[in-house]
C-alpha positions in Angstrom: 48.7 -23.8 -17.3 49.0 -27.2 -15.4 49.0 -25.9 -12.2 48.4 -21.8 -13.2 51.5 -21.1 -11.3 52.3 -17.7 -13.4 50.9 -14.9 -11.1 49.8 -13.1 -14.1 47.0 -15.0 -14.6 46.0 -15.5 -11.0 46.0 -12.2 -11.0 43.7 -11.7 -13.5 41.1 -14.3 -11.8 41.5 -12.7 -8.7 40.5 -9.7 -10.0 37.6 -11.0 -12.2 36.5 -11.9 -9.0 36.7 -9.0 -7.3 35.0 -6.8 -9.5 31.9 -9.6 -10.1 31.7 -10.1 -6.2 31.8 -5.9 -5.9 29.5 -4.9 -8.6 27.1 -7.6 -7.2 27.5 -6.0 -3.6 27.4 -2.5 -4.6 23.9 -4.1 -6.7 22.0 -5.3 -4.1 23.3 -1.6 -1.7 21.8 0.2 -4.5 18.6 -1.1 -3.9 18.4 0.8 -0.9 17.6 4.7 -1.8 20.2 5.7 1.1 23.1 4.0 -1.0 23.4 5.8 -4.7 27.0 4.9 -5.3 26.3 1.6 -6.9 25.2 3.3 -10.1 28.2 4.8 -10.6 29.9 1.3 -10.6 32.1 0.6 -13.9 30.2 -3.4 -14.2 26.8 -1.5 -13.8 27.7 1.2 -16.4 28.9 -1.4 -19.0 25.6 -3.7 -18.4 23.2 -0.7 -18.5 25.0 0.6 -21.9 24.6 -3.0 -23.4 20.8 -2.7 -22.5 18.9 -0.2 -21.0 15.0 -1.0 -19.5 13.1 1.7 -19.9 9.1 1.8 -18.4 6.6 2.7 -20.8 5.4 6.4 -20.6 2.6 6.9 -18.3 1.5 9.9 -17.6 0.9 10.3 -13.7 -2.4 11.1 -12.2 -0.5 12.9 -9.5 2.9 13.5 -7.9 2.6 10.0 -5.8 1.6 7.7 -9.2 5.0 10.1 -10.9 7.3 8.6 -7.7 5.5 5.0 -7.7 6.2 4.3 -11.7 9.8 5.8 -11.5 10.2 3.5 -8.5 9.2 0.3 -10.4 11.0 1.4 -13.4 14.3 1.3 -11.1 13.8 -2.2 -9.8 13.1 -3.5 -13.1 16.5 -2.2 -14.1 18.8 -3.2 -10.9 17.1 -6.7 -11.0 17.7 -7.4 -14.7 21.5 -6.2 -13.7 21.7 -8.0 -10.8 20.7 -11.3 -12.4 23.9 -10.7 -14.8 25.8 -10.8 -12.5 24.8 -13.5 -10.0 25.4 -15.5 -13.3 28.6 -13.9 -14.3 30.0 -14.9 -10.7 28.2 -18.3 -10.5 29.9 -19.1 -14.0 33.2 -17.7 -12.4 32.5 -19.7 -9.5 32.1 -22.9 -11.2 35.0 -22.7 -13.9 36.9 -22.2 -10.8 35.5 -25.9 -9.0 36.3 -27.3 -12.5 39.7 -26.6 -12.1 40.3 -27.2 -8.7 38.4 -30.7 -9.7 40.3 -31.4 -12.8 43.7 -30.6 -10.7 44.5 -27.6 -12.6 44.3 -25.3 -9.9 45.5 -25.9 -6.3 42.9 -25.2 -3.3 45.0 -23.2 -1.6 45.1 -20.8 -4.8 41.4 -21.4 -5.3 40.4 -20.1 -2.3 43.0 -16.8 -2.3 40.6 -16.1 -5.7 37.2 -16.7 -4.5 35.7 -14.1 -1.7 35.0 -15.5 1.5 31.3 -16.4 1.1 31.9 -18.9 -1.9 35.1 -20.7 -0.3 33.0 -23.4 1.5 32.2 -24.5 -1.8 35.7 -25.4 -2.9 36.7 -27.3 0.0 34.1 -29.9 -0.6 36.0 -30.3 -4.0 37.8 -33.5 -4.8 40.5 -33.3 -7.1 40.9 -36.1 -9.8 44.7 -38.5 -9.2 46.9 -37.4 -12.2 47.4 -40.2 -14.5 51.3 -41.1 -14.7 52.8 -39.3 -17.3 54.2 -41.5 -19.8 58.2 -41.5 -21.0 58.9 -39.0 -23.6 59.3 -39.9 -27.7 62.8 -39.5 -28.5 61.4 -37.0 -30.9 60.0 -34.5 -28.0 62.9 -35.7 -26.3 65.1 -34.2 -29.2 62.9 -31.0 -29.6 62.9 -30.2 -26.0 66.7 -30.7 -26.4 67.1 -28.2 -29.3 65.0 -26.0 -29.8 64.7 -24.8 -33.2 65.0 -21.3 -34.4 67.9 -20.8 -32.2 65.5 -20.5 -28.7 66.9 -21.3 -25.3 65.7 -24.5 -23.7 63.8 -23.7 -20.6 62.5 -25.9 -17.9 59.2 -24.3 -17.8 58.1 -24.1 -21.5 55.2 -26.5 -21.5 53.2 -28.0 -24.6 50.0 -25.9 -24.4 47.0 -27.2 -22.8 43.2 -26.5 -23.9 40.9 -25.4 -20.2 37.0 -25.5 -21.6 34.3 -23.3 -19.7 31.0 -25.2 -18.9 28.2 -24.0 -19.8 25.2 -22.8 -17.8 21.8 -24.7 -18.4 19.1 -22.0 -18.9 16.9 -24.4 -15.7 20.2 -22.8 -13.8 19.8 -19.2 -15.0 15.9 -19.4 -14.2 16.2 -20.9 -10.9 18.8 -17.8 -10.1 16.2 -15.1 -11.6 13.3 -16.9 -9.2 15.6 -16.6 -6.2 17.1 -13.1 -6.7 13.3 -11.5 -7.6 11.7 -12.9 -4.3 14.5 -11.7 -2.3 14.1 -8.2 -4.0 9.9 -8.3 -4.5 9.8 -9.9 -0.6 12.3 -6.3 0.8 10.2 -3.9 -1.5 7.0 -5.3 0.0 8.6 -4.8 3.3 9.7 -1.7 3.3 6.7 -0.7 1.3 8.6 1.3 -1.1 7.6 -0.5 -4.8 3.8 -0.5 -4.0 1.7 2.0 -6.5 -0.4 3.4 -4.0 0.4 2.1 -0.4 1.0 4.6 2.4 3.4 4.2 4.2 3.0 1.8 7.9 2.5 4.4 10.1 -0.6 5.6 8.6 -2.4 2.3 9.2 -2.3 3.7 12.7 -4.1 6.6 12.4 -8.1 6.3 12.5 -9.8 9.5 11.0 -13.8 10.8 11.5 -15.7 13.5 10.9 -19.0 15.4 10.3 -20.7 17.9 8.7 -24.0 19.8 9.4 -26.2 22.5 7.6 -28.8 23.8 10.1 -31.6 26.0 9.4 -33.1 27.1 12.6 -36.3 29.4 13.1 -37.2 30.5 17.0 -40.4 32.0 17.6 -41.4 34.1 20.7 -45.3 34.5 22.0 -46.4 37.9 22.6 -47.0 37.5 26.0 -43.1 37.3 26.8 -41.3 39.5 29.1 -39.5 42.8 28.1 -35.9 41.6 27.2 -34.5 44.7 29.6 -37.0 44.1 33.1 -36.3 39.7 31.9 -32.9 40.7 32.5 -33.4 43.1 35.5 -35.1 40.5 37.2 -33.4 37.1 36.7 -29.7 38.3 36.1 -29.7 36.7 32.6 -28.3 38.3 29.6 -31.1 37.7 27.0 -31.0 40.0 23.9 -34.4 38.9 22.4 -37.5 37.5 23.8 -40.2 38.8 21.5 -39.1 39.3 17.6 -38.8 35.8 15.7 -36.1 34.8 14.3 -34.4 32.5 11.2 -30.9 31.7 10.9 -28.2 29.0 9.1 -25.7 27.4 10.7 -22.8 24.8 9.7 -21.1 22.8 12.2 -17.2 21.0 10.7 -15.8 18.3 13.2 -12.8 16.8 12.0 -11.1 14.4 14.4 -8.2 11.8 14.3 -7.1 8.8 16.8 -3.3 7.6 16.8 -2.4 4.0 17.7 0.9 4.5 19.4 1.1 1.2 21.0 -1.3 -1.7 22.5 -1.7 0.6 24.9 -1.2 3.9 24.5 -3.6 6.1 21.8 -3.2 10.0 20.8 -6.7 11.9 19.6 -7.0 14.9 18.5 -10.2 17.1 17.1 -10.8 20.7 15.5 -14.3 22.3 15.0 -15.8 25.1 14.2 -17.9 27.5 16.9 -17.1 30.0 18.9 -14.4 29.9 21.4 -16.1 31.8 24.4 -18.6 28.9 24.2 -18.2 25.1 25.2 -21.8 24.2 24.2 -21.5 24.5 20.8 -19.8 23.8 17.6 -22.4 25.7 15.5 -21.3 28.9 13.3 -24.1 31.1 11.9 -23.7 32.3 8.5 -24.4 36.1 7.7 -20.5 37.6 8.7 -20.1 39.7 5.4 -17.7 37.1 4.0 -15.3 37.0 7.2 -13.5 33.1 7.8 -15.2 31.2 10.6 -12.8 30.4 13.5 -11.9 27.1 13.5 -11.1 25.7 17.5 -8.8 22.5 18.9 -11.9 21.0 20.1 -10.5 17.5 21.3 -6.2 16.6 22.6 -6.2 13.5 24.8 -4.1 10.7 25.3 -5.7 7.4 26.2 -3.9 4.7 28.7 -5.4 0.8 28.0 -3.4 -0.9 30.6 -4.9 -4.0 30.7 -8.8 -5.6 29.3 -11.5 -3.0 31.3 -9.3 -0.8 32.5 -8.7 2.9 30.7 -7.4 6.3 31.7 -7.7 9.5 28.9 -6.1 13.2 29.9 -6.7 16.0 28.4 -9.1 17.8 26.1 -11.5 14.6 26.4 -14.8 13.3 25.2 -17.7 12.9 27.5 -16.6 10.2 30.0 -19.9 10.0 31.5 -22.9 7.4 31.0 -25.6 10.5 29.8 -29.1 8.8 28.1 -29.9 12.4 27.8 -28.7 16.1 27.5 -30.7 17.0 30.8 -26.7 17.6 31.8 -24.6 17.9 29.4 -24.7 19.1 26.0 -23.6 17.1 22.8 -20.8 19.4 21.9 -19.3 19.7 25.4 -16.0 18.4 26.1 -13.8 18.0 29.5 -10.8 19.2 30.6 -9.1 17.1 32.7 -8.4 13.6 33.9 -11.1 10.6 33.6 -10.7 6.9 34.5 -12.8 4.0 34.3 -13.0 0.4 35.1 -15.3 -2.2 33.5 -15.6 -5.6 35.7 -18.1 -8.4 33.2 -20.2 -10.4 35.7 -21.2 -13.6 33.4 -22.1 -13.2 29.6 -25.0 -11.1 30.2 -24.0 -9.1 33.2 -21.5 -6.3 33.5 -20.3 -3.3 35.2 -18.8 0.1 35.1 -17.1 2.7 37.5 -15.6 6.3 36.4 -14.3 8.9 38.3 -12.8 12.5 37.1 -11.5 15.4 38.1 -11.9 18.6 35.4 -10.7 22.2 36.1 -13.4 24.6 35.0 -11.9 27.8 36.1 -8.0 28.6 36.8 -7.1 31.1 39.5 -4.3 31.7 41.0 -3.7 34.3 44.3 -2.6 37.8 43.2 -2.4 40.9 45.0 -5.3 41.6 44.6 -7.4 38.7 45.5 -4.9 36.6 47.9 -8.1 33.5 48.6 -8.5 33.2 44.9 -9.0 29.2 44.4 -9.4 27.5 40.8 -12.5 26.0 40.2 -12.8 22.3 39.8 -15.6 19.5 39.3 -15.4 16.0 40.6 -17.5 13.2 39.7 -17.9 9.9 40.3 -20.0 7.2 38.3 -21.5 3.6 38.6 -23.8 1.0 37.1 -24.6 -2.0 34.9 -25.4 -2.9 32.3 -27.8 -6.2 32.1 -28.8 -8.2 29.2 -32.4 -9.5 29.7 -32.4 -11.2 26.7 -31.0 -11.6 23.6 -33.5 -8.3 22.1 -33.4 -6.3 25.5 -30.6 -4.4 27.2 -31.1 -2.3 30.8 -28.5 -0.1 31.5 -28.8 1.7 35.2 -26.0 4.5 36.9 -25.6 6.4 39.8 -23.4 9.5 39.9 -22.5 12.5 42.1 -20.4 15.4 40.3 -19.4 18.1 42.9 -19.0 21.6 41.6 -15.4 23.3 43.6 -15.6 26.9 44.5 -18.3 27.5 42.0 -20.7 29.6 44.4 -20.1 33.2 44.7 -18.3 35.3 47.7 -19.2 38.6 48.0 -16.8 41.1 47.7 -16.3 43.6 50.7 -16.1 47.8 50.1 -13.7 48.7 48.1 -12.1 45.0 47.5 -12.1 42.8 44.4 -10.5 39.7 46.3 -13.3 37.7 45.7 -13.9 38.9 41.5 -12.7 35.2 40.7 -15.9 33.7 42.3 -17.6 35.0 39.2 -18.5 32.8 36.5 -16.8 33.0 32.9 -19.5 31.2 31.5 -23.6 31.7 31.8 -26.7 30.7 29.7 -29.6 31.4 32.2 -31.6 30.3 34.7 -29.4 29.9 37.7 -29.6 32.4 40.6 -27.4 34.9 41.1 -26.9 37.9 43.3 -24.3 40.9 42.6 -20.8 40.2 45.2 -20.6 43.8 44.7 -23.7 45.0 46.2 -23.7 48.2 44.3 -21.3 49.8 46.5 -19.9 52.1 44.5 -18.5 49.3 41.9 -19.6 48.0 38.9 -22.1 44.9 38.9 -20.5 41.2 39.2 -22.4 38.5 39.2 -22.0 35.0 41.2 -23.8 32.3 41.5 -26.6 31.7 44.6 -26.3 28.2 45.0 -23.2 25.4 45.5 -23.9 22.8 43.1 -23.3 19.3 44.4 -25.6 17.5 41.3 -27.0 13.7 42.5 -28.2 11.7 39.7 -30.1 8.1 38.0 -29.8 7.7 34.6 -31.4 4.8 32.8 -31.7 3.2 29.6 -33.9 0.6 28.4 -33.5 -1.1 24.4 -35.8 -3.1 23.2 -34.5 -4.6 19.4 -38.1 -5.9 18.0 -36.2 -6.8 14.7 -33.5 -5.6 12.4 -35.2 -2.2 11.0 -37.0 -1.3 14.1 -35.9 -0.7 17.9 -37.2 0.7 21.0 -35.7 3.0 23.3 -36.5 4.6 26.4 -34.4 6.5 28.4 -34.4 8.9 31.6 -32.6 11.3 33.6 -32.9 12.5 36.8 -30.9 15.3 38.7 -31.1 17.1 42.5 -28.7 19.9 43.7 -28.0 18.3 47.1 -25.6 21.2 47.4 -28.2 23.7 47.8 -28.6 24.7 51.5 -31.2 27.9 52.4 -29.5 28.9 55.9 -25.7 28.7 54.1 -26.4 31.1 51.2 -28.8 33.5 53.6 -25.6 33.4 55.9 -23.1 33.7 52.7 -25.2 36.3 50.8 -27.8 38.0 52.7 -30.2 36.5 50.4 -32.8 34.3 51.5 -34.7 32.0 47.9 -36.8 28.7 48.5 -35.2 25.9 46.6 -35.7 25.2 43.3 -33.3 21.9 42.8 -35.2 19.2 40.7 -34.7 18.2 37.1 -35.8 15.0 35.0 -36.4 14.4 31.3 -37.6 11.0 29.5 -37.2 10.5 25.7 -38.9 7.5 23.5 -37.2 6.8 20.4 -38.3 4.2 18.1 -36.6 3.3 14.5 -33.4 2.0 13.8 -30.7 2.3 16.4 -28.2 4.6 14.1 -29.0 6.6 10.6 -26.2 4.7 8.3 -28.0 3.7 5.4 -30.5 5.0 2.8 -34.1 4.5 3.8 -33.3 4.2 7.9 -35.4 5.9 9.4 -35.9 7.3 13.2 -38.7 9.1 15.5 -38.9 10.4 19.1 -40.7 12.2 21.4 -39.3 13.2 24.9 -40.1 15.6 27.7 -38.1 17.8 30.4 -38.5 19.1 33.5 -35.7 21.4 34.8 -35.6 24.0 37.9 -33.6 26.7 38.0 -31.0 25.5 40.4 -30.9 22.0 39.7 -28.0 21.7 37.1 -25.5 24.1 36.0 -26.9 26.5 33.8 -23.5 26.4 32.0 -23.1 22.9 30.4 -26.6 21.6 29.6 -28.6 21.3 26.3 -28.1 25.1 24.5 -30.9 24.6 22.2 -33.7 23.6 24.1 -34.9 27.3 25.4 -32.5 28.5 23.4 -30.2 27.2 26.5 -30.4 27.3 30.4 -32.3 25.9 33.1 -35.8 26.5 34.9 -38.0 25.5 31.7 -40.3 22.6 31.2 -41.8 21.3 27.4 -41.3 18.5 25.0 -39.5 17.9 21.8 -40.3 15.9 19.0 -38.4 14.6 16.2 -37.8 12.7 12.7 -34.4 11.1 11.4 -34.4 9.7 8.2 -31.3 8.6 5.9 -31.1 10.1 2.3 -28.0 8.1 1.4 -25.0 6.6 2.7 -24.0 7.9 6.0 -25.9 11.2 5.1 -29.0 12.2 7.0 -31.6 14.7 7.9 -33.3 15.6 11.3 -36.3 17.8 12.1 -37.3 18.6 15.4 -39.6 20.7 17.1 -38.7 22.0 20.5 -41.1 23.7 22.7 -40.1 25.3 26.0 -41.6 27.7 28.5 -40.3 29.4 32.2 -41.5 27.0 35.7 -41.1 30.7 37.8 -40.2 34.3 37.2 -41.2 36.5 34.6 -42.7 34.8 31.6 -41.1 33.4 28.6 -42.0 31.1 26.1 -39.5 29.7 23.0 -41.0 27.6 20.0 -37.9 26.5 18.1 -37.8 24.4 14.5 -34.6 23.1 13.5 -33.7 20.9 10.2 -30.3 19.5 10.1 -28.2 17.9 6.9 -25.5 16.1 8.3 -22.7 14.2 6.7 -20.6 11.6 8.2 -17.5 10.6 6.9 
């Protein structure tokens, strides 16, 4: 075995080789789920029938805690395995430098045995100069001669030599473990696959939120109100009720989710309850002899950060508008559409904003039967600031013009429905209208008197006297420039005075959001609104039970129960500015959830 020349036994070491070098590969594949083969491996088998790991039964709390315990169970297994064999093929490895060092095994040999990535190793080896061999004893001289026993002599019998296998310190065999567990502990954390309990990346890039709110809601009518048929007859409203009280409950469920694609792009999505024909509210009264409440995709956006102050969202969006109150818009409406805005900072206490938008509101397309059908847009168009006065107070001040598209209604000549689309889909009360139908012969349709072109101020002013307690007052005002006497008298034959102006102011003191237990919130606010200064459509639907020409005040109390769980009473109390008369006391109390 001086120079292991028989091919036998380099055989053999090549193969040991092989196999330690393969079951170590097909190891560290079977760490990966996608790669199963490695447990079918012949070294694996052997090792795991020596000693098998098996985790302590734990009974799972659920399917995920089941897959998460099996999981570590696994690694525990291929690591204790794998560490076998690192120190089965660093043992190999080093009997083989041994030899090559002690000149019993030739480099060239050495390095046909080893696999590729341990070769380096052996060329750094240096073997030891062979001592001269001294002259042979007559006696060996004799025996080599004649062989007894009647054997041939052969030139390569050699006198057997002894080849000892060092042994591995146990410092050697820990430092291996170490290194082999990081490398598996450091991919499991990675991949996130040997955590109990960690979801999975892209779920840290999901943001969830929702609400939910028990109403109880009494509405209370004076005597001295208008028949709900001649109310009707006279104003064009649809009212069912104007006399008997009346008590209901209501639930609202919001449920909404925001995806982080990238640093710039974001996915949102909402569902809520209401009613479908009605994008003013999210409410669902109770009392439906056990029938499922519809549930509605309230929210679908995408949002566009370019760059720092700039942002785009299309879709199903949230209110892009700066709106102190709900003179305009009511809490639960949503756009349809495209909105973008642009926020400039002017100093540390000084900045800026500018939106514009452009919503559809009704889709019609030209048909046979009504060849000038146009779809209905609104435009708008925002601006203002936002000043810091000091480090307690904050003034916010915008300017905005929203332009209504094709809202106003066309009459509709004998005989002809081309101008049907002009009608609204959507009404509360309060603006004028006039039948585009005249009567002639057809049923009654609707439209609307007056083009809406809506200028209007908003303002906000927050005064933070300490921690518990702040101060805010805010303001709306509105005017329908796009109301013009002559045009409609031209358009419709009808011939109204204006009624275009709207404001409302609200003073809320108390903390500046319900969040905790004990906060606490009151206000008091009043509103003026004409018939034709706002579309009836989209502003507040409680106050009057919805709609425009109404004055009155509200008055209210917040106050948090628990943790992100609060109750609001309010007291709303509205009457008509002109027509016939008609008076709404309304009493709401609201449990609301937030989670």
């Amino acid at each position: 075995m001086t120079a292991l020349k028989n091919k036998t036994d380099l055989a053999l070491l090549r193969g040991l080789m092989a196999g330690v070098t393969f079951s170590v590969a097909a190891l560290a594949g079977a760490q990966q789920p996608a790669a199963p083969a490695a447990e079918s491996s012949p070294t694996k088998a052997r090792a795991a029938a020596k000693k098998k790991v098996r985790p302590e039964p734990v009974a799972p709390r659920s399917a995920a805690d089941a897959n998460a315990a099996e999981t570590r169970a696994l690694v525990e297994q291929l690591r204790q395995e794998r560490e076998k064999l690192e120190a089965a093929r660093a043992a190999t490895t080093r009997l083989i430098r041994l030899m090559v060092e002690e000149g019993v095994l030739p480099k060239d040999k050495a390095a046909q045995i080893l696999p590729e990535e341990d070769r380096a190793s052996i060329a750094e080896v240096t073997p030891k100069a062979k001592p001269a061999a001294p002259p042979p004893a007559p006696e060996a001289a004799a025996t080599d001669a004649a062989p007894t026993g009647g054997e041939e002599a052969t030139p390569r019998r050699k006198r057997g030599q002894t080849v000892r296998v060092p042994y591995v310190p146990e410092v050697v065999k820990d430092e291996i473990r170490q290194q082999i567990k990081q490398e598996v502990l450091a991919q499991a954390k990675a991949e996130r696959w040997a955590e109990p309990g960690t979801l999975p990346e892209w779920l840290d890039r999901i943001a969830w939120e929702g609400d939910f709110r028990i109403r109880a809601q009494g509405d209370y009518f004076p005597a001295g109100n208008t028949d709900p048929v001649a109310y009707n007859f006279v104003t064009g409203a649809n009212v069912e009720n104007t006399r008997v009280d009346e008590h209901v409950l209501r639930l609202r469920l919001r449920l909404g989710m925001l995806a982080k694609v990238s640093d710039r792009f974001g996915v949102g999505l909402r569902i809520a309850t209401g009613n479908i024909n009605n994008p003013v509210t999210a409410n669902q009264s109770m009392g439906r002899t056990g029938r499922p409440y519809e549930l509605n995709l309230d929210r679908a956006y995408v949002r566009w950060d370019p760059r720092p102050g700039w942002s785009a969202t299309a879709g199903r969006i949230i209110n892009p508008w700066f709106w102190p109150t709900d003179l305009l818009w009511d809490e639960d409406l949503n756009f349809e559409g495209v909105a973008g805005s642009y926020r400039p900072q002017f100093g540390a206490d000084a900045s800026g904003f500018l939106t514009l938008g452009a919503f559809p509101l009704q889709y019609a397309a030209p048909t046979a039967l009504a060849p000038s059908a146009e779809g209905k847009w609104l435009y708008g168009m925002q601006a203002g600031g936002e000043w810091r006065i000091s480090p307690e107070t904050r003034w916010t001040l915008a300017g905005a013009l929203f332009d209504f598209d094709n809202i106003e209604g066309r009459p509709n000549t004998l005989g002809s429905q081309g101008n049907d689309w002009t009608a609204p889909q959507f009404r509360q009360k309060g603006n004028s209208v006039f039948d585009i139908n005249f009567g002639l012969g057809q049923p009654q349709r609707l439209g609307l008197l007056s083009k809406f072109r809506v200028l209007n101020v908003s303002s906000e002013l927050v005064l933070a006297q300490s921690e518990q307690v702040t101060i805010r007052v805010s303001g709306d005002y509105a005017k329908n420039i796009g109301y013009d006497r002559d045009e409609i008298r031209i358009r419709t034959g009808v011939d109204q005075a204006a009624e275009t102006t709207a404001y409302q102011a609200r003073l809320t003191l108390g903390r500046d959001a319900i969040r905790a237990l004990h906060d606490w919130q009151v206000f008091v606010g009043y509103r003026y609104l004409e018939r034709d200064a706002v579309l009836d459509a989209f502003t507040d639907s409680n106050f009057y039970r919805g709609g425009t020409n109404t004055k009155g005040y509200q008055l209210g109390l917040l106050y948090g129960f628990d943790q992100n769980s609060l109750v609001r009473v309010r007291w709303l109390s509205a009457s008509e500015i002109s027509g016939p008369p008609l008076s709404i006391d309304t009493l709401q109390a609201d449990f609301s959830w937030r989670f």
